[in-house]
DRENPA-3360 file (N, C-alpha, C; in nm, 2 decimals, always signed):
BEGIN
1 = XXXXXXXX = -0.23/+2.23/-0.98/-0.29/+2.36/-1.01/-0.45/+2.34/-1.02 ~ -0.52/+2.42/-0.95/-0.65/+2.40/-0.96/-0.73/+2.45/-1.08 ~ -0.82/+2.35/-1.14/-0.87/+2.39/-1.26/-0.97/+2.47/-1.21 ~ -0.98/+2.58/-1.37/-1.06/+2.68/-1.37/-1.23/+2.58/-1.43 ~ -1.34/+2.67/-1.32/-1.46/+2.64/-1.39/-1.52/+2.65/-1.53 ~ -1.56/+2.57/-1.54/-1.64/+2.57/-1.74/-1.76/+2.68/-1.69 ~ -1.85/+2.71/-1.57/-1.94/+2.77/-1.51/-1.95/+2.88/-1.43 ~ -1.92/+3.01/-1.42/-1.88/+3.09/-1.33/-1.96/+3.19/-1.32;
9 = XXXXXXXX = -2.07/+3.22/-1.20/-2.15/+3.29/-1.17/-2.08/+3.40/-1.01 ~ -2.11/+3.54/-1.09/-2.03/+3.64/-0.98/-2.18/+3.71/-0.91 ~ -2.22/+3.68/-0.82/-2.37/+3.79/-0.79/-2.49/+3.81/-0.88 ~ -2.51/+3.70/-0.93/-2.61/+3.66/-1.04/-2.73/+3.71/-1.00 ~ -2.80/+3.84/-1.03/-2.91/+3.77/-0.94/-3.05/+3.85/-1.04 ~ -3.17/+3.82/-1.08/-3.29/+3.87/-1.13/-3.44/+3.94/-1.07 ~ -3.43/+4.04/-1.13/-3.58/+4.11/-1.04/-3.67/+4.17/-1.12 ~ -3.80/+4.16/-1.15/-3.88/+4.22/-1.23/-3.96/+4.34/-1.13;
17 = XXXXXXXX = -3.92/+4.43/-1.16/-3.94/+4.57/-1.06/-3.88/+4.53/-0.92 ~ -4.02/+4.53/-0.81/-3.99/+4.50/-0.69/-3.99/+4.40/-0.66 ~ -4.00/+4.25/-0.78/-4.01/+4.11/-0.78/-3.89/+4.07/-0.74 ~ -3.83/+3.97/-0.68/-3.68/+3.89/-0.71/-3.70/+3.78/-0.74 ~ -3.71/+3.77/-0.89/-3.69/+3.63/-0.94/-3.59/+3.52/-0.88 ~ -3.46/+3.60/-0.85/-3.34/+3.52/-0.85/-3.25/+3.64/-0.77 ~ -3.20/+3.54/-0.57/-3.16/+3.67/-0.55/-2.99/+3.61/-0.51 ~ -2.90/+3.72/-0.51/-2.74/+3.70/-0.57/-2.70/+3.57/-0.53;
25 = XXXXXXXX = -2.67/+3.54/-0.63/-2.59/+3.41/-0.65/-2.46/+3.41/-0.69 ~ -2.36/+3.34/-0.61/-2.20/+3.28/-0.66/-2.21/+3.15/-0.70 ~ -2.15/+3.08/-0.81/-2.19/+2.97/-0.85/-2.05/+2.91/-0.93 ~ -2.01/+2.79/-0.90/-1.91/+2.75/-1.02/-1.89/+2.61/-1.02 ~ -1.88/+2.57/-1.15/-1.91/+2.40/-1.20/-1.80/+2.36/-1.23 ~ -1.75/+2.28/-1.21/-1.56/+2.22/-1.26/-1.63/+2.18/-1.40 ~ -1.51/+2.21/-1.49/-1.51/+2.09/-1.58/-1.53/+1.90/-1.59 ~ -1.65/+1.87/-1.66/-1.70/+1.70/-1.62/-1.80/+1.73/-1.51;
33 = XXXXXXXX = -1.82/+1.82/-1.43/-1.91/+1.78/-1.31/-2.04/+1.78/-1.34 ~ -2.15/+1.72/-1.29/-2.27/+1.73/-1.30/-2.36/+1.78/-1.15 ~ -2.42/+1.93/-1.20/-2.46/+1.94/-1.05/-2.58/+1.94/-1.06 ~ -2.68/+1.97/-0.97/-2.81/+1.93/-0.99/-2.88/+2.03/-0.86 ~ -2.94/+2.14/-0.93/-3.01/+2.23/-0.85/-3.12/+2.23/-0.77 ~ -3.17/+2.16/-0.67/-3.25/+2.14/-0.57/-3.34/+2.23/-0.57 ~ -3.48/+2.23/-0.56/-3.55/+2.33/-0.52/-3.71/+2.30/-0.58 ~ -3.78/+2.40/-0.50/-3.94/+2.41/-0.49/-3.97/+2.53/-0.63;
41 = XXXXXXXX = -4.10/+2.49/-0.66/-4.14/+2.55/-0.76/-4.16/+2.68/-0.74 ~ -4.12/+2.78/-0.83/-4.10/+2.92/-0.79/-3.96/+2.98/-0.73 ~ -3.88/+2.84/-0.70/-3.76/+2.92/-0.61/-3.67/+3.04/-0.69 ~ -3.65/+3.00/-0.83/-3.54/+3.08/-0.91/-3.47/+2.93/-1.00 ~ -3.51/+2.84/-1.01/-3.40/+2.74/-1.07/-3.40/+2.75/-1.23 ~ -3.50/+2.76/-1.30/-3.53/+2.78/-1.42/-3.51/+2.94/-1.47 ~ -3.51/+3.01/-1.38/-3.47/+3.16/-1.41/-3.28/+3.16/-1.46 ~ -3.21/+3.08/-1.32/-3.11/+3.10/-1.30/-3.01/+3.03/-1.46;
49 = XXXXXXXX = -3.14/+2.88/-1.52/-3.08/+2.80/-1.64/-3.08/+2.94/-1.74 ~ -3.24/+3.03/-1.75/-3.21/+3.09/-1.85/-3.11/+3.17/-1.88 ~ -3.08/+3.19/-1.74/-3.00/+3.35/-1.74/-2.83/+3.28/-1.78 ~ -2.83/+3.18/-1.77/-2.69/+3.12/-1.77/-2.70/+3.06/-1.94 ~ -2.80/+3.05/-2.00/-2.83/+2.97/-2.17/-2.82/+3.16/-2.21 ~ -2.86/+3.28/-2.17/-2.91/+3.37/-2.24/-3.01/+3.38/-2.33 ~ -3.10/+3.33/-2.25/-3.24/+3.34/-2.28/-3.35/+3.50/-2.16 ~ -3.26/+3.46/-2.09/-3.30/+3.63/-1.98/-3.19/+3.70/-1.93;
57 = XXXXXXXX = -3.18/+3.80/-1.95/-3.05/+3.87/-1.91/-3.07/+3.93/-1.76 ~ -2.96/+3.91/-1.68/-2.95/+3.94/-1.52/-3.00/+4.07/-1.53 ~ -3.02/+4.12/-1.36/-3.07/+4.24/-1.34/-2.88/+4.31/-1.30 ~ -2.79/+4.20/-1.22/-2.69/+4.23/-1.22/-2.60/+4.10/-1.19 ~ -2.47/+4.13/-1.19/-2.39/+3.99/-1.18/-2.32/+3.98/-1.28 ~ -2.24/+3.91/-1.27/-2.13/+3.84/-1.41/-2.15/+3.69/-1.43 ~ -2.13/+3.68/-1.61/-2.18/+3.49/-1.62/-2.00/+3.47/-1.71 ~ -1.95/+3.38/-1.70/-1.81/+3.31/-1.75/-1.87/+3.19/-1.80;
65 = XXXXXXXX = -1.84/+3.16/-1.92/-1.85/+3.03/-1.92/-1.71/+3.01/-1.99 ~ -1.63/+2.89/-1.94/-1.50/+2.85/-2.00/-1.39/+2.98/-2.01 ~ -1.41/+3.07/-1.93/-1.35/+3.17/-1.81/-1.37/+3.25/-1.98 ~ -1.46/+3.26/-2.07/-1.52/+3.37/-2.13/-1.65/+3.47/-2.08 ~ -1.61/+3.54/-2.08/-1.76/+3.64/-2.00/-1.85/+3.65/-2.12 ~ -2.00/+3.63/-2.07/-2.06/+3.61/-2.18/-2.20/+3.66/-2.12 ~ -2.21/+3.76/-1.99/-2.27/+3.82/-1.98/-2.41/+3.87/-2.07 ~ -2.32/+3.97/-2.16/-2.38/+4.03/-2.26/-2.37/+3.95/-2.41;
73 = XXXXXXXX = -2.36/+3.85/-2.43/-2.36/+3.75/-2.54/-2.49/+3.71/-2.56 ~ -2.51/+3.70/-2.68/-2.70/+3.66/-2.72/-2.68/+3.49/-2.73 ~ -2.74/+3.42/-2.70/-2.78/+3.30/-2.63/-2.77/+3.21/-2.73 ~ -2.73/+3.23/-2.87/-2.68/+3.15/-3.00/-2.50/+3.17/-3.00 ~ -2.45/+3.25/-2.95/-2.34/+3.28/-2.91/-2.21/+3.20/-2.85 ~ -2.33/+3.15/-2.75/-2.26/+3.12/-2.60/-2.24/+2.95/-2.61 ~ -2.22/+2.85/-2.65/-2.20/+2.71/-2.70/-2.28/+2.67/-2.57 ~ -2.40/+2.68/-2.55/-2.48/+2.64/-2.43/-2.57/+2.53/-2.53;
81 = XXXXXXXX = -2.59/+2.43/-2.46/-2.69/+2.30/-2.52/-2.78/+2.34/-2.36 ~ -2.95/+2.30/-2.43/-3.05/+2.35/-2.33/-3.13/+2.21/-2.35 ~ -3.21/+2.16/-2.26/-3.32/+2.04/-2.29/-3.44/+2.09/-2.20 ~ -3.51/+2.13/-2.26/-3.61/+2.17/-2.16/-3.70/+2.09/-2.13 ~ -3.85/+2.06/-2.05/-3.92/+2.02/-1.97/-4.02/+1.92/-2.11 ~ -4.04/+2.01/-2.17/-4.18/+1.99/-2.26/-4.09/+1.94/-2.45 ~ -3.96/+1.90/-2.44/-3.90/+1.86/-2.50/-3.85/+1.91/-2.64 ~ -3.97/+2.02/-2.70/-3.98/+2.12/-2.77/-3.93/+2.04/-2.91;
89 = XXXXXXXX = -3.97/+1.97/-2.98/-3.92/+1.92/-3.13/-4.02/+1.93/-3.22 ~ -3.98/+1.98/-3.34/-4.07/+2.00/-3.42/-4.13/+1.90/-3.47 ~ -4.26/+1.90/-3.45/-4.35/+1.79/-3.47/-4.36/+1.74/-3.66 ~ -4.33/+1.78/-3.73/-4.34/+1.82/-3.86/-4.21/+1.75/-3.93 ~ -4.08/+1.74/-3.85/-3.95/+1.66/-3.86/-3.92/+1.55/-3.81 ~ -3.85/+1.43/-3.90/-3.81/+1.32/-3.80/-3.73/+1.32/-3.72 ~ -3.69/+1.24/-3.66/-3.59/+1.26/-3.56/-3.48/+1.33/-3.64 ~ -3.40/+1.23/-3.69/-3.28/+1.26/-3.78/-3.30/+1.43/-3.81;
97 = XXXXXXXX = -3.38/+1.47/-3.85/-3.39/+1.57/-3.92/-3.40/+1.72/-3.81 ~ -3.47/+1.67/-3.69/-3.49/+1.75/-3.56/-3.31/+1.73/-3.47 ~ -3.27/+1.64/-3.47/-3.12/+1.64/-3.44/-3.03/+1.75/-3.54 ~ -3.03/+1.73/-3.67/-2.93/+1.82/-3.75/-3.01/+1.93/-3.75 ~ -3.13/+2.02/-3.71/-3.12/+2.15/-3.72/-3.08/+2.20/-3.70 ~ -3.01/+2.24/-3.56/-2.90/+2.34/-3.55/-2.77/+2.35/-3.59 ~ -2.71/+2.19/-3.68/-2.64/+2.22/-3.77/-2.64/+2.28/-3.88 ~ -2.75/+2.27/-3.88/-2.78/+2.32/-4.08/-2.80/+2.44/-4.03;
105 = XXXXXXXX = -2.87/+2.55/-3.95/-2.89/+2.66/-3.91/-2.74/+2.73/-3.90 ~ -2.63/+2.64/-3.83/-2.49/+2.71/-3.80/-2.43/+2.71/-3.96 ~ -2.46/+2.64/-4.08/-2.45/+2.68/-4.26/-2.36/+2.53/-4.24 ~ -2.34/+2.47/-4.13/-2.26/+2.31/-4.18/-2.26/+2.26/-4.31 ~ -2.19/+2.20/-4.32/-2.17/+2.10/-4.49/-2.22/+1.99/-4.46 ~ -2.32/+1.93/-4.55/-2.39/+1.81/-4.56/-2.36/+1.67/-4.50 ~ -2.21/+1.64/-4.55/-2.15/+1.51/-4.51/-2.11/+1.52/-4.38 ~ -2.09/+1.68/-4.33/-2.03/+1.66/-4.16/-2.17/+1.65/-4.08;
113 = XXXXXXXX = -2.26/+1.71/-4.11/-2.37/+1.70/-4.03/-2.41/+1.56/-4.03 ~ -2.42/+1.50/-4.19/-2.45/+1.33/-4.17/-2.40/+1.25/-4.07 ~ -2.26/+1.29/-4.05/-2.15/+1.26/-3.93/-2.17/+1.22/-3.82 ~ -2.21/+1.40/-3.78/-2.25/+1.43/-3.68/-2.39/+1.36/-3.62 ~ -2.47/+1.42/-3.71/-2.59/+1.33/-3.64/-2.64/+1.14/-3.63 ~ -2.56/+1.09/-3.70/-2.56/+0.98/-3.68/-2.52/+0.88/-3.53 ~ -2.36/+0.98/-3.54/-2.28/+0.93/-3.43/-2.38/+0.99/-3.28 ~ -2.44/+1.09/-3.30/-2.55/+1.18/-3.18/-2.59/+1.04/-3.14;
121 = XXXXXXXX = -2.71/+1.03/-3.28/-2.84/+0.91/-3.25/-2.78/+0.78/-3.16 ~ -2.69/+0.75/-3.22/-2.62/+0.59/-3.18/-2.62/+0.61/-3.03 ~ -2.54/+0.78/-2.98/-2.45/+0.75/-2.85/-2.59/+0.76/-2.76 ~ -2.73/+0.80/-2.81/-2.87/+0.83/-2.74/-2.92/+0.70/-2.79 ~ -2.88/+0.57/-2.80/-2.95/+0.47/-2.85/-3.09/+0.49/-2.98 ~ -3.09/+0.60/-3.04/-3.18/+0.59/-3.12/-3.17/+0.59/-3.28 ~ -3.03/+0.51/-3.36/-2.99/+0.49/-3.46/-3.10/+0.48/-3.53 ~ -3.19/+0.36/-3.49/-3.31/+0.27/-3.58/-3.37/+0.34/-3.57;
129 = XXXXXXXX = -3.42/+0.46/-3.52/-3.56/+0.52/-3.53/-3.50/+0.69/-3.58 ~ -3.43/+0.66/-3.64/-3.39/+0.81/-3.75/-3.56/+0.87/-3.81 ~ -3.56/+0.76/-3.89/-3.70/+0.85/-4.01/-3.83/+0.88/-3.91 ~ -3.83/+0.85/-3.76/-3.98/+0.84/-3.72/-3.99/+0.98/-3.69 ~ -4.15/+1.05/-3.69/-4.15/+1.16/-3.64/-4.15/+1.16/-3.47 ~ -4.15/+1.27/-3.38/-4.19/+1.29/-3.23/-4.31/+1.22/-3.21 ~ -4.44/+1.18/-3.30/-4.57/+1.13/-3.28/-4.56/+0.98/-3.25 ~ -4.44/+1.00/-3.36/-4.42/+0.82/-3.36/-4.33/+0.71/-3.24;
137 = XXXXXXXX = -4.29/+0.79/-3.14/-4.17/+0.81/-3.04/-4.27/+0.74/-2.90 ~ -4.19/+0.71/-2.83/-4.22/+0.72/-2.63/-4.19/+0.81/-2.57 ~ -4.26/+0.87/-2.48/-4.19/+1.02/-2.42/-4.07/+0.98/-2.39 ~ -3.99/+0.86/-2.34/-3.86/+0.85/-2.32/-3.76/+0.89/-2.47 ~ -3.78/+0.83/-2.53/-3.76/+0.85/-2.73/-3.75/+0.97/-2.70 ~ -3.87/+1.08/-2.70/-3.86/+1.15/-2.72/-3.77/+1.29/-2.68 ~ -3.75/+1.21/-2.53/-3.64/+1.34/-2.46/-3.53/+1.32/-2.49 ~ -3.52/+1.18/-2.54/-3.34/+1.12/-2.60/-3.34/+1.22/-2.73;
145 = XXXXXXXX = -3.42/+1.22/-2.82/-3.45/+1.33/-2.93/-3.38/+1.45/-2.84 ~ -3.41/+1.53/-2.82/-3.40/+1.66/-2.72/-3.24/+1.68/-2.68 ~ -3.24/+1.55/-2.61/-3.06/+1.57/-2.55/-3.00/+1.54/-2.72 ~ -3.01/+1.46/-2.74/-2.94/+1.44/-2.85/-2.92/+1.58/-2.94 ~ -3.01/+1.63/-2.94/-3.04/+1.74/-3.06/-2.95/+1.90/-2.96 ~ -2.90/+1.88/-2.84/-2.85/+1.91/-2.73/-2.71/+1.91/-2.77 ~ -2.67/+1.77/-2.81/-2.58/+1.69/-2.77/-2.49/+1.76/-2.89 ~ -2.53/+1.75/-3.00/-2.46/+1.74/-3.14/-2.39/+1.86/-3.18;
153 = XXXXXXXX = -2.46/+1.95/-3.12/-2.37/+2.11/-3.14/-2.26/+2.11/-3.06 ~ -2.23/+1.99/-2.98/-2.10/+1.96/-2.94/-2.01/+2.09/-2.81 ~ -2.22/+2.14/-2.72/-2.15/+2.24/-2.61/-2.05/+2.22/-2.54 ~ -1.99/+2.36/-2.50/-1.95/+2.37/-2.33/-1.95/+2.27/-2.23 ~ -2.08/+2.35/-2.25/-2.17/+2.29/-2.17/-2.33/+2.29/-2.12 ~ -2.39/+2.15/-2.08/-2.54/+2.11/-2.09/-2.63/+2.16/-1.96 ~ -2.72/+2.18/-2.02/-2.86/+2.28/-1.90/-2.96/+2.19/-1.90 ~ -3.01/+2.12/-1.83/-3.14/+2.04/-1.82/-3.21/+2.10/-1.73;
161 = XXXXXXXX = -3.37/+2.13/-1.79/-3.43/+2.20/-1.69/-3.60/+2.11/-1.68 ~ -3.51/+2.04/-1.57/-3.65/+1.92/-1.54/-3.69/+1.83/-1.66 ~ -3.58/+1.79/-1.70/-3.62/+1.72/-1.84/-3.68/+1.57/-1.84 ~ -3.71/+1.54/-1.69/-3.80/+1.38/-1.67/-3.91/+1.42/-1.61 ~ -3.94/+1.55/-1.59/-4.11/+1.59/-1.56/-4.23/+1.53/-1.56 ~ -4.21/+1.50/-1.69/-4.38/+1.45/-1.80/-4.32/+1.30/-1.83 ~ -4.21/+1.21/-1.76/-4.25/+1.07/-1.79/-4.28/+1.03/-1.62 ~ -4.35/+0.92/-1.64/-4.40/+0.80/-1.57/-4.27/+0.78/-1.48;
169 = XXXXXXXX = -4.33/+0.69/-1.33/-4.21/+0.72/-1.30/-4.09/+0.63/-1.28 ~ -4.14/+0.51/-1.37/-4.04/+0.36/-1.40/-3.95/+0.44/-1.49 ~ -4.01/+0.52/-1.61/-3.94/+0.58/-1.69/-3.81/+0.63/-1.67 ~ -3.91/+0.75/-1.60/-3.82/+0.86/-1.53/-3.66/+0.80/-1.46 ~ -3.69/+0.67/-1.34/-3.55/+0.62/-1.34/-3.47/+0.60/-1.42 ~ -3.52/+0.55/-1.52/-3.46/+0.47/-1.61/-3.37/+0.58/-1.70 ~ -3.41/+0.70/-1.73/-3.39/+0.81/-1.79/-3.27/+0.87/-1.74 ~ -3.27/+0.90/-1.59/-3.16/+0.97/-1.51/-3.05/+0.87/-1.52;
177 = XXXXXXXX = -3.06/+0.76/-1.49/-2.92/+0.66/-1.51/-2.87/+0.71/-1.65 ~ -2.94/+0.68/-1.76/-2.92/+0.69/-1.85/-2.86/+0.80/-1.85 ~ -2.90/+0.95/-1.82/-2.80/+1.08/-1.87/-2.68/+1.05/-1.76 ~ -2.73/+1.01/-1.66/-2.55/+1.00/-1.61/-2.48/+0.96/-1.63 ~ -2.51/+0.86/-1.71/-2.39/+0.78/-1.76/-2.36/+0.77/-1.90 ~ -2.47/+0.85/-1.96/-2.43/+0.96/-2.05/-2.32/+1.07/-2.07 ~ -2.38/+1.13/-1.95/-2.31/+1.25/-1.91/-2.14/+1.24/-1.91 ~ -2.15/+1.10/-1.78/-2.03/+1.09/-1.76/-1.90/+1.00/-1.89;
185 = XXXXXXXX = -1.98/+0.95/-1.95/-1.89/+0.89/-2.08/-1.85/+1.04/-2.16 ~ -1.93/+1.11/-2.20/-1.90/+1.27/-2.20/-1.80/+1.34/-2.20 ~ -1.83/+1.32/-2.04/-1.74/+1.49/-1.97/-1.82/+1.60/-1.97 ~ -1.93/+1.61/-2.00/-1.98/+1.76/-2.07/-2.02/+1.80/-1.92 ~ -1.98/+1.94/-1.93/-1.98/+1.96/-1.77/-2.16/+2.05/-1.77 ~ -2.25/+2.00/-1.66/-2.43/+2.02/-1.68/-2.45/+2.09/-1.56 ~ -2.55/+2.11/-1.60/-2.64/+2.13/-1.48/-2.80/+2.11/-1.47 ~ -2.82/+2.09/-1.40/-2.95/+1.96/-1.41/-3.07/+2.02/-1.25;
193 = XXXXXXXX = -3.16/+2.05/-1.33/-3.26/+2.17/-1.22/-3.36/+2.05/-1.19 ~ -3.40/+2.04/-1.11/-3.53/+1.93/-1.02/-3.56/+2.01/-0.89 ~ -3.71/+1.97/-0.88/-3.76/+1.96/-0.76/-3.77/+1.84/-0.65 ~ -3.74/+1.75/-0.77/-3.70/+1.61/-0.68/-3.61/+1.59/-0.60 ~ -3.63/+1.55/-0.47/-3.49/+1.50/-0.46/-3.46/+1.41/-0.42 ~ -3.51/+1.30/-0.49/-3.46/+1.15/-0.52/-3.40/+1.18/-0.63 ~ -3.46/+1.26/-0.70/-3.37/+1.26/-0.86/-3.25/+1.30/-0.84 ~ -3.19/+1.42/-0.79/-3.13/+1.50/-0.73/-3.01/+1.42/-0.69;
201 = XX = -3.04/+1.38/-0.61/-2.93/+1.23/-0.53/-2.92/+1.14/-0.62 ~ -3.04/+1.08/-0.72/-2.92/+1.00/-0.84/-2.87/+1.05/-0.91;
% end
């Protein structure tokens, strides 16, 4: 029997008046797969993550995720984990403490979030550096912050939208191995937007 997608896009598509941000799309991700969206700046790739996180709502089309329609679902809703470009962590929190927000935001109990975020840090190699803030971090550190803090609300499924942008580019290898084989110890079925396409291919 063929399995149903965790991802299911029917005519997706975005326009701001006579603009087309994003024009119809069919799209569907198996469960575990990692796909990786190819394309030039401006094409629609970052439109198409929001509109699938519910962060921008289509002009028309249908979104499924985990064969729930979630179309019209507000974007705290939808068990979507996002990591975006510019890594977004509150400069003000340590790590530890930037990983369990969105537990403590969902009203979690103390001991499970302890749990939770522990076991996060370990599986992103960053156990030892709990107390440090984002200042105190490597941009690589830092985007493991990010997925991790991704990771722990325990999505669907994961959105990466160019999340090796702003490192170096020894880093940057080093980073993509890393989520794949992240990924794949996982299962978490992603999707992963670049203009690269070296990246792309690893």
């Amino acid at each position: 029997m063929q399995q149903k997608p965790d991802i299911s896009l029917e005519g997706v598509e975005k326009s701001y008046g006579s603009f087309s941000a994003l024009k119809p799309l069919d799209l569907e991700v198996t469960p575990g797969e990692l796909l990786a969206l190819l394309g030039p700046s401006g094409c629609g790739k970052t439109t198409l993550l929001r509109i699938i996180a519910g962060l921008v709502e289509p002009s028309r089309g249908r979104i499924r995720i985990r064969d729930r329609d979630v179309t019209r679902v507000p974007a705290h809703k939808r068990d979507v984990g996002l990591v975006f470009q510019n890594y977004a962590l509150f400069p003000h929190m340590t790590v530890w403490q930037n990983v369990a927000f969105g537990l403590r935001m969902r009203g979690m109990l103390k001991p499970e979030i302890r749990k939770l975020v522990d076991e996060t840090l370990n599986i992103v190699q960053l156990g030892a550096l709990a107390a440090r803030l984002p200042s105190q971090l490597s941009g690589g550190q830092q985007q493991r912050v990010a997925v991790a803090r991704a990771l722990v609300l325990k999505p669907a499924v994961l959105l990466l939208d160019e999340p090796f942008a702003a490192l170096d580019k020894a880093l940057r290898e080093q980073m993509q191995i890393e989520l794949r084989n992240l990924q794949r110890r996982l299962g978490i079925t992603s999707i992963f937007v670049t203009h690269d396409q070296e990246e792309a291919l690893t």
